[in-house]
N, CA, C and O of each residue as an XYZ file, in Angstrom:
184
protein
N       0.841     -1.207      0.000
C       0.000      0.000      0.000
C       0.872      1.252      0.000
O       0.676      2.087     -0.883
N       1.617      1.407      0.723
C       3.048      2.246      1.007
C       3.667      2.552     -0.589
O       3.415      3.466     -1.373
N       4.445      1.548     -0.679
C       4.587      1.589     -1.823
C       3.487      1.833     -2.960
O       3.921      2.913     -3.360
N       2.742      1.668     -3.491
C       1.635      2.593     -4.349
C       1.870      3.865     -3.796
O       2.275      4.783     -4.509
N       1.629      4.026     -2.450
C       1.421      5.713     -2.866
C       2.872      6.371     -2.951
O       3.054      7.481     -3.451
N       3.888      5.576     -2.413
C       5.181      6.288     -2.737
C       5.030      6.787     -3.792
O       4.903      7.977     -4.077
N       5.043      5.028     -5.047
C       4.894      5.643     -6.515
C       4.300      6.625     -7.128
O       4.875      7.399     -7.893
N       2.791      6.670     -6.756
C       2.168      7.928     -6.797
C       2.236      9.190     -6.934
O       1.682      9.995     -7.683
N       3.445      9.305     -5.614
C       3.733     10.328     -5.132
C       4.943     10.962     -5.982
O       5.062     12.178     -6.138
N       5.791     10.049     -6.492
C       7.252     10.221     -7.599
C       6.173     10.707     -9.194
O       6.281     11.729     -9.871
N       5.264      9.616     -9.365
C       4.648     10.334    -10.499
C       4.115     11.638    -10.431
O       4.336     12.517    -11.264
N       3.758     11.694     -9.923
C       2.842     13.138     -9.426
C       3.691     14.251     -9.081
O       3.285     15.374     -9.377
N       4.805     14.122     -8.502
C       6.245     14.800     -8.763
C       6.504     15.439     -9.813
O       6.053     16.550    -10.089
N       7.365     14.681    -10.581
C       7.761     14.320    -11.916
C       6.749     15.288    -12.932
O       7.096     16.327    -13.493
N       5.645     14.750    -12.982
C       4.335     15.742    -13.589
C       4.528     16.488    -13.247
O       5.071     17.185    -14.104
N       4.370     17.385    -11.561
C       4.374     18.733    -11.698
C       5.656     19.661    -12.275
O       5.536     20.676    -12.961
N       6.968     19.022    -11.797
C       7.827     19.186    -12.506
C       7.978     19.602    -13.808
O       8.507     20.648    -14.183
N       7.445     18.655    -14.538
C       7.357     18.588    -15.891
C       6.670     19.994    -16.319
O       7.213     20.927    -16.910
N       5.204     19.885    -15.819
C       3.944     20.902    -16.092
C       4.861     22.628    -15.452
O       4.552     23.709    -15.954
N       5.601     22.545    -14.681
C       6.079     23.852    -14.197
C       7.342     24.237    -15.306
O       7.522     25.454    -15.363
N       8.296     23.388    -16.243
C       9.291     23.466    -16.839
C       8.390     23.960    -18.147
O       8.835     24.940    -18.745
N       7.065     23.316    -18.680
C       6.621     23.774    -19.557
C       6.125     25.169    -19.430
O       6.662     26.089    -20.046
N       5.110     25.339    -18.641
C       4.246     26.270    -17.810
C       5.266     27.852    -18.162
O       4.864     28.922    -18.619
N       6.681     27.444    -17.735
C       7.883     28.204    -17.998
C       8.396     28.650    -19.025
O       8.792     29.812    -19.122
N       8.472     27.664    -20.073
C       8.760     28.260    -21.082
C       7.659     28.772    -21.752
O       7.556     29.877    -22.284
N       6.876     27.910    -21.685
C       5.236     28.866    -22.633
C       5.726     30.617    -22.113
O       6.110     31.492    -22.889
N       5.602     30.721    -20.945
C       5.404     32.326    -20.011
C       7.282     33.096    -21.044
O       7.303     33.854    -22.014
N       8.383     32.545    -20.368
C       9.322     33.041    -21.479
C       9.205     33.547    -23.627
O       9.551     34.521    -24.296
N       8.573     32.295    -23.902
C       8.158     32.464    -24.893
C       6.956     33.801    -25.301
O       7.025     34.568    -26.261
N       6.228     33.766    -24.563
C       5.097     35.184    -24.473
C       6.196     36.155    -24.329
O       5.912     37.176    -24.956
N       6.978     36.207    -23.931
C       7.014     37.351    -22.635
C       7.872     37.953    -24.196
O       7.561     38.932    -24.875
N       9.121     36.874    -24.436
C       9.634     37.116    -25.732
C       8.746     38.313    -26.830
O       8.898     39.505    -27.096
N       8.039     37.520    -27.138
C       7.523     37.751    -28.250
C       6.753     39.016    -27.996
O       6.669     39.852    -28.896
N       6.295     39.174    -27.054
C       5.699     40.570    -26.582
C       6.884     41.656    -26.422
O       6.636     42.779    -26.860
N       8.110     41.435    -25.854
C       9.082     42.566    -26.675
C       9.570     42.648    -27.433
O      10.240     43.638    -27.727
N       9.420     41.364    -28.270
C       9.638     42.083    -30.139
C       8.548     43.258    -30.603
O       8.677     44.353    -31.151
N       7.446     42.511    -30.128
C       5.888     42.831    -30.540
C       6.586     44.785    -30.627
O       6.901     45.622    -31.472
N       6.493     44.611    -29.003
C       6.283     46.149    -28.835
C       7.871     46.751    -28.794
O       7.980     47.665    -27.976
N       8.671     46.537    -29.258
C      10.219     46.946    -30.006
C       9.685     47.325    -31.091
O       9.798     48.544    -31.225
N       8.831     46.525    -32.428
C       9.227     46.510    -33.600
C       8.089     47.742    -33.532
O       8.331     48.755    -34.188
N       6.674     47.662    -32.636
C       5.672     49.007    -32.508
C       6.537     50.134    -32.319
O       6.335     51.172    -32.950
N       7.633     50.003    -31.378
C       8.193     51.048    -31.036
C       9.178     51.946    -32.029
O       9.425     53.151    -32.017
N       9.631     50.894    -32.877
C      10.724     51.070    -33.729
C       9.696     51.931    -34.989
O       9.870     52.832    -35.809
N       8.906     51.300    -34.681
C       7.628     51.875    -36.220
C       6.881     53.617    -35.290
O       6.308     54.386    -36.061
N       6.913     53.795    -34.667
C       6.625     55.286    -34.127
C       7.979     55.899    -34.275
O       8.001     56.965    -34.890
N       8.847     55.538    -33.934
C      10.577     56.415    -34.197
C      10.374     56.586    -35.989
O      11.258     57.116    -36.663
């Protein structure tokens, strides 16, 4: 029984892990692209 939920507990780990490394880059990737966005707006008012 122990063991199940250890395992459980390593999967469920691992996942959030996983889901926070993605979660991360998605947010980097935005964040990116939103100061090109508003560079290249900016560059186009200069």
């Amino acid at each position: 029984m122990s063991e199940i939920a250890a395992q459980r507990g390593v999967v469920i780990g691992s996942a959030s892990r996983i889901g926070w490394a993605v979660a991360k880059g998605l947010a980097d990737g935005v964040l990116e692209d939103y100061i090109e966005r508003t560079h290249v707006d900016r560059m186009a008012c200069l």
